[in-house]
C-alpha positions as CSV (number, residue, x, y, z in Angstrom):
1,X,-7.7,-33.2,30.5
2,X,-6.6,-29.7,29.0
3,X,-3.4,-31.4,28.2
4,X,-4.9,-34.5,26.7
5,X,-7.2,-32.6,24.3
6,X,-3.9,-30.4,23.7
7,X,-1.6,-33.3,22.3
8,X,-4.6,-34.7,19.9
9,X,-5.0,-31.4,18.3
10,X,-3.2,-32.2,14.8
11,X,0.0,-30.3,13.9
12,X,-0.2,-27.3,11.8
13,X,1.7,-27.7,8.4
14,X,3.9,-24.5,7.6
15,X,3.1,-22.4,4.7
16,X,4.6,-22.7,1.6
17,X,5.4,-18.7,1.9
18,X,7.1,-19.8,5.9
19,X,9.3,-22.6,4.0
20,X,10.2,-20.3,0.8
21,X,11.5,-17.4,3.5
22,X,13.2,-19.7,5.9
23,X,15.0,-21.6,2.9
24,X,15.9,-17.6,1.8
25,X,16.8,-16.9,5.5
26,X,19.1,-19.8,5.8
27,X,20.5,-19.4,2.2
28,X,21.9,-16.1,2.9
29,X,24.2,-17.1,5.6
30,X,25.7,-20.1,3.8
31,X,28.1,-20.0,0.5
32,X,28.5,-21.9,-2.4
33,X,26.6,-25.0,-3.3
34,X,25.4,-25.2,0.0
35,X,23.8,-22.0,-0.8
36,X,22.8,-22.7,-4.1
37,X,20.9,-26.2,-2.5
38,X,18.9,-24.2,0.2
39,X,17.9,-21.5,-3.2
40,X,16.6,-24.6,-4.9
41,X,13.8,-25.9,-2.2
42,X,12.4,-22.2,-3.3
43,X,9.2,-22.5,-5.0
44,X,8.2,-18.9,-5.6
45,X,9.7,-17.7,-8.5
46,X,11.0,-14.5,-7.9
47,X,12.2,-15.1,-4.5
48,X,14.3,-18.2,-6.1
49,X,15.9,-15.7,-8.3
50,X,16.8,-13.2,-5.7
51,X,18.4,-16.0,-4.0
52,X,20.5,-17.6,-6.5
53,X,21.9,-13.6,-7.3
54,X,22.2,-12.7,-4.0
55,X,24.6,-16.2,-3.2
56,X,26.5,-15.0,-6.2
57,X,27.1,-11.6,-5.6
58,X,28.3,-12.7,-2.2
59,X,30.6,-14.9,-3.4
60,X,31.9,-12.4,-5.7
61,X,32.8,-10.1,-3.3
62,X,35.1,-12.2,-2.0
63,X,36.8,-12.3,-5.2
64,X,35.7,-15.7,-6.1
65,X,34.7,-16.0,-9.5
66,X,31.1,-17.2,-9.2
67,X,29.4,-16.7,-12.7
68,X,28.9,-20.6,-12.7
69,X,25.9,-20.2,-9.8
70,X,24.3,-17.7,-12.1
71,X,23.0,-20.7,-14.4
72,X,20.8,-22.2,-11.2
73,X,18.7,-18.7,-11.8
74,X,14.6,-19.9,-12.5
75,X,14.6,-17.1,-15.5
76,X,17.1,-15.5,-17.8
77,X,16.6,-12.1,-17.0
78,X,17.5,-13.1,-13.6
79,X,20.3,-15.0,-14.8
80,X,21.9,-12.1,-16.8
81,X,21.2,-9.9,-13.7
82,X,23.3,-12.5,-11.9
83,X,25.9,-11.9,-14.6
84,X,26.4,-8.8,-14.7
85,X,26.7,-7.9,-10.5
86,X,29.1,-10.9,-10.5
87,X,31.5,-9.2,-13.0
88,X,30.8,-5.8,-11.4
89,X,31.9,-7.1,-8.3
90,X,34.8,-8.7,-9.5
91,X,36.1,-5.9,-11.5
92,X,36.5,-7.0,-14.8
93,X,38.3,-4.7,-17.5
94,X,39.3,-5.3,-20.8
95,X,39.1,-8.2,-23.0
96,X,37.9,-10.4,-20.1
97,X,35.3,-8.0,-19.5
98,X,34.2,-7.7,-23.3
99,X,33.5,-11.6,-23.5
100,X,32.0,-11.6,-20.0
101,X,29.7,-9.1,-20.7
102,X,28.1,-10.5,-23.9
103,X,26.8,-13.0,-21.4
104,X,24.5,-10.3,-19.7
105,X,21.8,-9.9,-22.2
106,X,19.9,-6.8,-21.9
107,X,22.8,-5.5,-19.3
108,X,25.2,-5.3,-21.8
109,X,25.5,-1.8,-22.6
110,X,24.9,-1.0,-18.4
111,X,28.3,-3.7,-18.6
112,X,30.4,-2.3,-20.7
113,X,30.0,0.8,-19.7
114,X,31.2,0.0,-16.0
115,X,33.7,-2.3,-17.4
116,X,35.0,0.9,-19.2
117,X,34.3,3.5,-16.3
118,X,36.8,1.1,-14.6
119,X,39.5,1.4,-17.6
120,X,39.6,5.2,-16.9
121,X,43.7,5.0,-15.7
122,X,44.1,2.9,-18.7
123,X,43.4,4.9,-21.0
124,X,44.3,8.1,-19.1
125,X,48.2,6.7,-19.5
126,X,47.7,5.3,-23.3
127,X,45.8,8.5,-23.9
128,X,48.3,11.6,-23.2
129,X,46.9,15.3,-23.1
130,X,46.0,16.8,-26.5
131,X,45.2,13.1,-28.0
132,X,41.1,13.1,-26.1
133,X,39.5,12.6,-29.4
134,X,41.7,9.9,-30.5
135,X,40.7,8.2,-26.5
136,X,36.6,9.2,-27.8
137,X,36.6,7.6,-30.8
138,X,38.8,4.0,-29.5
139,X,35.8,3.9,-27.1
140,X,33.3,4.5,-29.3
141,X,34.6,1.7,-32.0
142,X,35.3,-0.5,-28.8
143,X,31.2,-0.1,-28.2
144,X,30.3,-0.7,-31.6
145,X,32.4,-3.5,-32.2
146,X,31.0,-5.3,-29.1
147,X,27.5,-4.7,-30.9
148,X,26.3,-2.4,-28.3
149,X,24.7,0.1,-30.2
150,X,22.2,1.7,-28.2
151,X,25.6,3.9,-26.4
152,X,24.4,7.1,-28.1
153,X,21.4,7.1,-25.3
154,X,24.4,7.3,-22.7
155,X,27.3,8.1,-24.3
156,X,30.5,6.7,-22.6
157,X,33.1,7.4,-25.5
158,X,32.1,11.1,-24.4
159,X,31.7,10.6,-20.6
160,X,34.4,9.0,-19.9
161,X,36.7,11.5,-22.0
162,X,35.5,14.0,-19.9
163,X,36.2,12.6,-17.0
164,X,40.0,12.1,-17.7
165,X,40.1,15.9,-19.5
166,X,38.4,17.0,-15.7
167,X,41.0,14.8,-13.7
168,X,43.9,16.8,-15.6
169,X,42.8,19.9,-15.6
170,X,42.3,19.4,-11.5
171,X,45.7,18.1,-11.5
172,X,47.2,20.9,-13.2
173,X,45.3,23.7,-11.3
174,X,46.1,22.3,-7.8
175,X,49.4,22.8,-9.1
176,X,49.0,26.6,-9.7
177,X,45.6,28.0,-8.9
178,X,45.8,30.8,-11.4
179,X,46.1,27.9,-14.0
180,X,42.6,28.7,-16.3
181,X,40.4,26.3,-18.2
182,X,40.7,27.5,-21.5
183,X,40.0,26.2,-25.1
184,X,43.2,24.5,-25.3
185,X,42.1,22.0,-23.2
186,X,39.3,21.6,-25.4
187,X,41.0,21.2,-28.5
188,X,39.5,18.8,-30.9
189,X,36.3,17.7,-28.5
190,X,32.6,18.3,-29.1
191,X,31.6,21.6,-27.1
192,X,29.2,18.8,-25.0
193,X,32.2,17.2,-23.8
194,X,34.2,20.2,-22.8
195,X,31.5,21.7,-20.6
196,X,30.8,18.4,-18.9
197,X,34.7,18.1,-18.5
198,X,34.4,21.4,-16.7
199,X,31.5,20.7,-14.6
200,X,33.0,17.7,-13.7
201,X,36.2,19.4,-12.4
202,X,34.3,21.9,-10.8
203,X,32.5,19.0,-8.5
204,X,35.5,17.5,-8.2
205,X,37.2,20.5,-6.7
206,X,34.6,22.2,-4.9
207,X,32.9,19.2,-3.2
208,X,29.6,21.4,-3.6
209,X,31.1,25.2,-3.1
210,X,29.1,26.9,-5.2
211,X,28.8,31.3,-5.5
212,X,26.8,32.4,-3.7
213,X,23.9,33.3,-5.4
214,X,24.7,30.8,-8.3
215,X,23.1,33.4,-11.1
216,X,23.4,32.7,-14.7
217,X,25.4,34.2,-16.3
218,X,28.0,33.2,-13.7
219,X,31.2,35.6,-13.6
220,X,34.8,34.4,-13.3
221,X,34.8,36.8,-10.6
222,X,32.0,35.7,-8.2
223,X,34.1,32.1,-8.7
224,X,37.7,33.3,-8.4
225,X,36.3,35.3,-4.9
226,X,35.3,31.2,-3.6
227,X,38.2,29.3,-4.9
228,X,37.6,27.9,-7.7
229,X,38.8,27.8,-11.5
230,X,38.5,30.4,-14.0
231,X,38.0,30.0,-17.4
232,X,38.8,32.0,-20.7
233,X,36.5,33.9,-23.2
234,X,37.1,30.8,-25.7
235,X,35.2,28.5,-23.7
236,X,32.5,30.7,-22.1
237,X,29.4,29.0,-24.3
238,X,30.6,25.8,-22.7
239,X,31.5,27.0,-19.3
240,X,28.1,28.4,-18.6
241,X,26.5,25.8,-20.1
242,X,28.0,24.0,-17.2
243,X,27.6,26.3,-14.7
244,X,23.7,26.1,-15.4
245,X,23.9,22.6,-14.4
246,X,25.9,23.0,-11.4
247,X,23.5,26.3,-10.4
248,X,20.6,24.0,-10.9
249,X,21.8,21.6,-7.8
250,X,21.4,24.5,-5.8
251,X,18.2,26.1,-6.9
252,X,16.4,22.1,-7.3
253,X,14.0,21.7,-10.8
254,X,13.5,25.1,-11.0
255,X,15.3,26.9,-13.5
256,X,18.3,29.4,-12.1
257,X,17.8,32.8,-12.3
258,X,19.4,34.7,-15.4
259,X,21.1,38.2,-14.6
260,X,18.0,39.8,-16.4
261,X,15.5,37.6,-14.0
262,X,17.8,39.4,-11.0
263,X,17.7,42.9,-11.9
264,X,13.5,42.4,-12.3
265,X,13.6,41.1,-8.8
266,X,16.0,43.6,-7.4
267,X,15.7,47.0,-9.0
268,X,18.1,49.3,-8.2
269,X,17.0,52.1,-6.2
């Protein structure tokens, strides 16, 4: 009887949320259109979207070009999210990146500048030492030419120059450690640029050796005595501008402690 009354119970339809997940579940482990198919029996929105960029970016990472799933995306802004981790995965650089880019909407800038990021042997090598302004402005037309205009919020033209001023500085000081950082390397760059150059180097070289404590104004001697770079007087405004930043990762938000702050805390005797 149990049984009877069992089998004439009528089935129980799954949810609309049960299908959407399993279709997500399913779609995740398959590739290409077959991917793509399972995305489209989603009928939540979001979800959808997620899917379609999620078989994308897979596909991506195994260097296949898969911008043309992007299009099956329910909204644009999903569709230019789709874009841009596509050609982020893939690597793009140059003029390939510039035109793939312009396809990502309100990611172009966040594009470009990881397209450029990615250029930083490029234009280390077309670039020599002593010609980092010329390097700052290319980028900087490159950006505006492209219409991105908003790259004074994050500037790249001076990021990235930094970034290749830090790489041969490191280069040079591995060389011969007594090797300073000094306002010839600086020559002809915004003072912003030649303290982040510094920091950056510092990071680099240190992996997180800081002095110990890191007080403002840092000396050259508490960094000599842990290994790391000097710097001349020409550069000191920038170097300690740089070192508050790097002192800061030690002591969290608050502000690091000035000589002055020091001697208050610690009078001598």
């Amino acid at each position: 009887m149990i049984f009877l009354l069992l089998a004439c119970q009528p089935e129980v339809e799954p949810s609309e949320t049960w299908l959407n997940n399993r279709a997500y579940l399913h779609a995740t482990n398959a590739s290409g259109q077959e991917a793509l198919r399972l995305c489209g029996q989603i009928t939540e929105q979001e979800l959808k979207g997620e899917c379609v960029w999620f078989s994308a970016k897979k596909m991506a990472s195994q260097r296949q070009d898969s911008r043309q799933m992007c299009n099956a995306a329910p909204t644009e802004t999903w569709k230019q999210a789709c874009f841009f981790d596509v050609i982020d995965s893939l690597g793009m650089t140059g003029v390939q990146a510039d035109q793939a880019c312009a396809q990502t909407g309100e990611f172009q800038e966040r594009c470009m500048i990881h397209a450029i990021l990615r250029e930083e042997d490029q234009y280390t090598h077309l670039y020599p030492e002593g010609k980092e302004s010329e390097m700052m402005d290319a980028i900087r037309q490159r950006m505006e030419k492209l219409g991105v205009v908003k790259f004074t919020e994050e500037p790249i033209h001076q990021i990235l120059t930094a970034r290749v001023m830090a790489r041969r500085f490191e280069a040079r000081w591995r060389q011969n450690r007594g090797f300073v950082f000094s306002e010839r390397i600086c020559n002809g760059v915004p003072e912003q640029v030649c303290s982040d150059a510094y920091r950056i180097a510092i990071k680099q070289i240190g992996k997180g050796k800081l002095p110990n404590p890191c007080r403002l104004p840092v000396t050259t001697n508490s960094v000599e005595a842990v290994g790391l770079p000097i710097w001349s007087e020409g550069v000191e405004e920038s170097v300690q501008k740089a070192w508050k930043s790097l002192c800061r990762a030690s002591y969290g938000p608050q502000k690091p402690p000035d000589h002055a702050s020091s001697i208050r805390a610690n009078p001598v005797p």
